[in-house]
C-alpha positions in Angstrom: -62.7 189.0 48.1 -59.2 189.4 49.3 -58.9 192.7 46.9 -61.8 194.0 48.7 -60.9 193.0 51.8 -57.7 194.6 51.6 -59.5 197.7 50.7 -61.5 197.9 53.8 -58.4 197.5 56.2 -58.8 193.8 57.0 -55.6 193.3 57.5 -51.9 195.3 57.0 -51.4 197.2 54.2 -48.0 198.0 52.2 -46.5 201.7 53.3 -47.9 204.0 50.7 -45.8 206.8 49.9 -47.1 209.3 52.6 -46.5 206.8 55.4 -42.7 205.7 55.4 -41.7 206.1 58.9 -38.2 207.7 59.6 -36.2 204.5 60.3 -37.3 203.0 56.8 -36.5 206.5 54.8 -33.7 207.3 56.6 -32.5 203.5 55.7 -33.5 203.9 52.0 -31.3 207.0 51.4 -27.9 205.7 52.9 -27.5 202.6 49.9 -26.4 203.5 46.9 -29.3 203.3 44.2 -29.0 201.6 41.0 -29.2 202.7 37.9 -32.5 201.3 37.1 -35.0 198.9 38.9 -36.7 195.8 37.1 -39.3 194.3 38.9 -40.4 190.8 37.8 -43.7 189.5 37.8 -44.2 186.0 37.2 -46.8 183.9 35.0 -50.0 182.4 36.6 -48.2 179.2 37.9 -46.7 181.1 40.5 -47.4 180.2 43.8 -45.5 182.9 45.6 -42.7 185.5 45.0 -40.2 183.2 45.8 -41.5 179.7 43.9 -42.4 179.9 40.5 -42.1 177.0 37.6 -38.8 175.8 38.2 -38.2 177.3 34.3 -38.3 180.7 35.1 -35.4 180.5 37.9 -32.6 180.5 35.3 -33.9 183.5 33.1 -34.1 185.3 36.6 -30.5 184.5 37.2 -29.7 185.3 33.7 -31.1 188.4 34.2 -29.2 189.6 37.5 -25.8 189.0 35.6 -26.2 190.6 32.1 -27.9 193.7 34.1 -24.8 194.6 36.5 -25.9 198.2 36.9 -30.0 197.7 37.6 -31.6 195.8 40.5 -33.4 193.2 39.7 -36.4 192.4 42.4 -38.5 188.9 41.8 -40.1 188.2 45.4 -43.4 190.3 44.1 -45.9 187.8 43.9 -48.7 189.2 41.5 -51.6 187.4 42.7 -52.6 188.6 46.2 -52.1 192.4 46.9 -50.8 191.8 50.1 -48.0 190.1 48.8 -48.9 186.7 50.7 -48.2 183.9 48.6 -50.5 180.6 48.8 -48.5 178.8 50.8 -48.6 181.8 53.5 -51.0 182.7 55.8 -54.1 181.4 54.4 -56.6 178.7 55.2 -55.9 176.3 52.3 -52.1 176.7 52.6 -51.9 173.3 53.2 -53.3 172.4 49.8 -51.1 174.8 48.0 -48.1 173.2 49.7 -49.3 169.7 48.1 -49.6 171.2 44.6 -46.1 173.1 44.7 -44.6 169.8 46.1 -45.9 168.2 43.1 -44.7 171.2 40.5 -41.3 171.0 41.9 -40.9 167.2 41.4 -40.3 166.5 37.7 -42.6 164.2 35.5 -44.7 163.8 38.4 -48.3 161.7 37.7 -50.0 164.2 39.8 -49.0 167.3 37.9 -52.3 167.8 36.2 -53.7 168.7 39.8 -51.0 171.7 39.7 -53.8 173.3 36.9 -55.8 174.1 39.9 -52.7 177.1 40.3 -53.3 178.5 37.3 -56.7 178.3 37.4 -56.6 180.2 40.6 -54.2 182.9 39.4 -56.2 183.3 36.3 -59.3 184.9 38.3 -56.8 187.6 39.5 -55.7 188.4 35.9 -59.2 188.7 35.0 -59.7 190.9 38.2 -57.0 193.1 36.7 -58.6 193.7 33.8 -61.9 194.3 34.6 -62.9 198.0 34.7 -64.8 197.4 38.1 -63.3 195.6 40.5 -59.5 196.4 38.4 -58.7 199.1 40.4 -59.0 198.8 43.5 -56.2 195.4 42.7 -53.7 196.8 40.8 -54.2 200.0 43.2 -52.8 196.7 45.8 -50.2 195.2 43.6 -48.7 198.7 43.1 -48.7 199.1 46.8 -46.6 196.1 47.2 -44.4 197.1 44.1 -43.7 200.3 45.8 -42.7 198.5 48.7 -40.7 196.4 47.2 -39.0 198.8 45.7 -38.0 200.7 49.1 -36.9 197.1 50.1 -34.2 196.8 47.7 -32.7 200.3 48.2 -34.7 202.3 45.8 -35.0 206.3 47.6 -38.5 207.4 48.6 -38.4 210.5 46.1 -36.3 208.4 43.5 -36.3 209.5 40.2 -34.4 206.0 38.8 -36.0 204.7 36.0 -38.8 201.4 37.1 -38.8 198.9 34.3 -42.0 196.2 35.0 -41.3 193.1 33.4 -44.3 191.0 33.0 -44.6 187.0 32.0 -47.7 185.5 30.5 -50.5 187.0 33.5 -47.8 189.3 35.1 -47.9 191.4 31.7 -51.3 192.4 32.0 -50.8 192.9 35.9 -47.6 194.6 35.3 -49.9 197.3 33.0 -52.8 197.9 35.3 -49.6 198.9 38.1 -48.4 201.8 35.9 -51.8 204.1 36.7 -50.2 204.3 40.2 -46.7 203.9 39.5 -46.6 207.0 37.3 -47.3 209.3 40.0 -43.4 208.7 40.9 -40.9 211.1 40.0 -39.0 208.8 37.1 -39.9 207.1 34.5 -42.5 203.9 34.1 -41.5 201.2 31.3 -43.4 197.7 30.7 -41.8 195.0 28.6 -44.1 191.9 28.7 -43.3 188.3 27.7 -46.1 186.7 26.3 -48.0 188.6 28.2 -52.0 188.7 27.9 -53.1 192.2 27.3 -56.2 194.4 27.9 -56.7 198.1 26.9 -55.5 198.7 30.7 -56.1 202.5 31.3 -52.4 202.6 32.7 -51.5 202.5 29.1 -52.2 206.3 29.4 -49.2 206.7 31.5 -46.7 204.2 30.3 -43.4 206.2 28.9 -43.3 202.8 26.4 -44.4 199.0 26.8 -42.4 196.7 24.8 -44.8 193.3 23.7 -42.5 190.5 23.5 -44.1 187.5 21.5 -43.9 184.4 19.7 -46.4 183.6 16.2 -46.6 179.9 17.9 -48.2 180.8 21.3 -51.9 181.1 21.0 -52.4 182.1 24.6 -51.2 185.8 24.0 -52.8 186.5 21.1 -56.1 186.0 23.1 -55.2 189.4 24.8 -56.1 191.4 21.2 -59.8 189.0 21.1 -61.0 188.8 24.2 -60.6 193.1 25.2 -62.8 194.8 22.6 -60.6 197.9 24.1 -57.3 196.3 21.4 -59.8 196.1 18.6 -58.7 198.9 15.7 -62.7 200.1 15.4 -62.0 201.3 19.4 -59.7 204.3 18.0 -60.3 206.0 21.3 -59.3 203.1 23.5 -55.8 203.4 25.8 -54.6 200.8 23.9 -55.0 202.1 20.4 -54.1 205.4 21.8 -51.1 203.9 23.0 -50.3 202.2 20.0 -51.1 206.0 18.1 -48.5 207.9 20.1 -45.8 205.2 19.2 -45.2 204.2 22.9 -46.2 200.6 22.3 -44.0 198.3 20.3 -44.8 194.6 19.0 -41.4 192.8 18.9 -41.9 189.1 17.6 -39.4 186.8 18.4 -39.9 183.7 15.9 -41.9 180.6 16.5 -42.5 180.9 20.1 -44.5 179.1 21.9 -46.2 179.5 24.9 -45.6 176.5 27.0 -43.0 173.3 26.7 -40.5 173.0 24.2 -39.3 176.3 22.4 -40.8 178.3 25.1 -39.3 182.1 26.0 -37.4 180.8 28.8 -35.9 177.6 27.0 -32.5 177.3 27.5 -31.6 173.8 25.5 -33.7 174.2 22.4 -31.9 176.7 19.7 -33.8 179.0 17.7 -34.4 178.0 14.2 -32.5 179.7 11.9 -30.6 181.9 14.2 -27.6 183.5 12.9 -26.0 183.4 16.3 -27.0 179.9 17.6 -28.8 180.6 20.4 -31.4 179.3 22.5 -35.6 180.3 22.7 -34.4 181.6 26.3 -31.3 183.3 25.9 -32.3 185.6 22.4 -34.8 186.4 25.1 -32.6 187.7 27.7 -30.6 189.5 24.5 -33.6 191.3 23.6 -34.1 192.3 26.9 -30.6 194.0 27.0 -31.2 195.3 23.9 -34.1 197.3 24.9 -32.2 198.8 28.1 -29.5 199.6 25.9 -31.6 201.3 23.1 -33.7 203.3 26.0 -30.0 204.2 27.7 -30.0 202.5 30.9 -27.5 200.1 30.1 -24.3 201.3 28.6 -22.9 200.0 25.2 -19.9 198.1 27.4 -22.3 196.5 29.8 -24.4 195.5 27.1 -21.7 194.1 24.9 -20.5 192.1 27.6 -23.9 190.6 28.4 -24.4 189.5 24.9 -21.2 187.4 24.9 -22.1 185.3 27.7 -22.8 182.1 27.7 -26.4 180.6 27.7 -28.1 179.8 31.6 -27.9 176.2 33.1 -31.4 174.4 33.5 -30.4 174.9 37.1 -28.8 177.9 37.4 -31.2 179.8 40.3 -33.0 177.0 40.8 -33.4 176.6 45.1 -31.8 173.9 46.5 -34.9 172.0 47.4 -35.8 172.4 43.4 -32.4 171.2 42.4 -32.4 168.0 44.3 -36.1 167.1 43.3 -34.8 167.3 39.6 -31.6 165.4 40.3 -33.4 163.1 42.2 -35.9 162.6 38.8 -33.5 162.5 36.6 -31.4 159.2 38.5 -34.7 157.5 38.5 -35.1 157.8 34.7 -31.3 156.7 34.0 -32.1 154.3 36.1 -35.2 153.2 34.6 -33.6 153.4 30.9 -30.9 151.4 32.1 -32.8 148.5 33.7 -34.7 148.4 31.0 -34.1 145.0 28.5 -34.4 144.1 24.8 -37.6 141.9 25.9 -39.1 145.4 27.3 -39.3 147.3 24.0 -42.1 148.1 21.8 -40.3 147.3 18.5 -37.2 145.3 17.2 -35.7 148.8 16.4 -35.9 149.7 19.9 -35.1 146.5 21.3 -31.3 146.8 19.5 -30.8 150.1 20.5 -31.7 149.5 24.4 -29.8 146.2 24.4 -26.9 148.3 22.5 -26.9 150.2 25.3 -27.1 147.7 28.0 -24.0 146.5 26.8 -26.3 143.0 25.9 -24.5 142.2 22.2 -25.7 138.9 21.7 -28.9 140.4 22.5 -28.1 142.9 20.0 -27.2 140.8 17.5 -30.3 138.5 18.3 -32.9 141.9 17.8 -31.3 142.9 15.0 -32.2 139.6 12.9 -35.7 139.7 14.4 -35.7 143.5 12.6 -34.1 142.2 9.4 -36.5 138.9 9.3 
């Protein structure tokens, strides 16, 4: 409804091309433009462009450093196309803000009511993909990517390379964008992240789209079962077309998952088997970089020196309000594991290692007999 409603002028839309007014053209072509823009579009637990799962903040960040020459944009929120996040103008705002509240507060009871977010966001992927009603949205996401785009200094009649970069439900948005986006003078890449994929018919005009996967994440592997259009006895499809022409490459990163531990933006857990130690999250990043390099928009040097730096913090990006919430959760579980006593535990085993670390030895000594009798 708020696709269509969009269409029919309720309401203000994003300057299209043909409708800059002089002030905001004439603004546009005094900055200096990057070399390349990368705009972000976030999974389906986002609840606007600026809050997403606390999880993606750091691979943002890590992105804005090892890409010195490109602009990175991430305030695109890929589920309304008007841009308005949920916690905006809307008549169930205040229930949005209660379920982000909760997402931000880690190993929160109440997080099961944040599903109601994904479920939401979810609809609109579908909407994407639908050959119907698909249109008319990502007609109103690319609006809003084009404007965002003038927003951070990109020239009216640029011909910079635009680099979509899609997570989980972003992806698929990210690919129904490029049927508009390709009517600009440069170049149109995708590179999804565990992205879920149809046979969008903006694969037609994609210069390449990079599929980023892991063989433990289920969820994106649902993108070549549920579109018949991905099926190899639909030769004809944009997909397979796509996939004929060589401007579609499948890049699996390992056991991936989709969600949790070993995720693509993991920071702590290393890769099994990597040669060069790294975490799920930052061989993410690296492949990133390597693509740009590969394509030429990031120079040997620049991509050299992004490979050599250090992994993201868990907080790195994170907003202030996110970063006490997590502080904040994780006093209260130091604190809980160290009020916690021998008598507490749910084995002898336990009960020696908690009163070990209490400092307790008698009670130590006293739970390691009960273990040994």
């Amino acid at each position: 409804m708020e696709s269509l409603g969009w269409w029919a002028g309720w309401g203000d839309k994003p300057p299209k091309k043909n409708e800059l007014s002089a002030e905001d053209e004439a603004a546009a072509t005094q900055a200096p433009e990057a070399d390349f823009y990368l705009v972000y579009l976030s999974g389906i637990g986002a609840i606007s462009g600026n809050s997403v799962p606390a999880e993606e903040y750091p691979f943002i960040d890590g992105l804005r450093k090892r890409l010195p020459t490109g602009k990175v944009i991430s305030d695109i929120y890929p589920y309304s196309v008007t841009n308005n996040g949920l916690t905006g103008q809307r008549g169930f705002a205040s229930l949005w803000r209660f379920l982000e509240k909760i997402g931000q507060t880690p190993g929160s009871k109440l997080a099961i009511m944040t599903m109601v977010i994904n479920l939401r966001n979810a609809f609109q992927l579908f909407v994407s993909a639908d050959r119907r009603y698909g249109p008319v949205y990502n007609l109103g996401i690319a609006n809003t990517v084009y404007d965002g785009l003038l927003r951070h200094g990109m020239h009216p009649r640029s011909s910079k390379p635009i680099i979509m970069l899609g997570w989980s439900g972003g992806g698929q948005i990210a690919s129904g964008c490029v049927e508009y986006l390709a009517g600009l003078p440069g170049p149109i890449y995708v590179i999804s992240v565990g992205g879920m994929l149809s046979d969008d018919p903006g694969l037609k005009k994609v210069d390449h789209l990079w599929h980023l996967y892991g063989v433990a994440d289920p969820l994106q592997a649902l993108g070549g079962v549920m579109f018949a259009g991905r099926w190899p006895i639909m030769p004809q499809s944009p997909w397979n077309t796509a996939m004929a022409d060589g401007r579609i490459d499948m890049i699996c990163l390992g056991q991936y998952s989709h969600n949790g531990k070993g995720n693509y933006f993991d920071m702590v857990t290393p890769v099994t088997n990597d040669k060069k130690g790294r975490t799920h999250g930052q061989k993410t990043l690296d492949t990133i970089v390597r693509i740009l390099n590969e394509e030429g928009m990031l120079s040997d040097e620049d991509a050299a020196t992004s490979w050599k730096m250090s992994v993201p913090l868990e907080t790195d990006g994170v907003p202030a309000v996110i970063a006490e919430r997590m502080e904040e959760a994780a006093r209260e579980s130091q604190a809980k594991e160290k009020g916690k006593t021998a008598a507490d535990a749910d084995s002898p085993l336990e009960a020696a290692v908690t009163a070990a670390a209490n400092g307790t030895d008698a009670a130590a000594i006293a739970a390691a007999e009960e273990r040994m009798i």
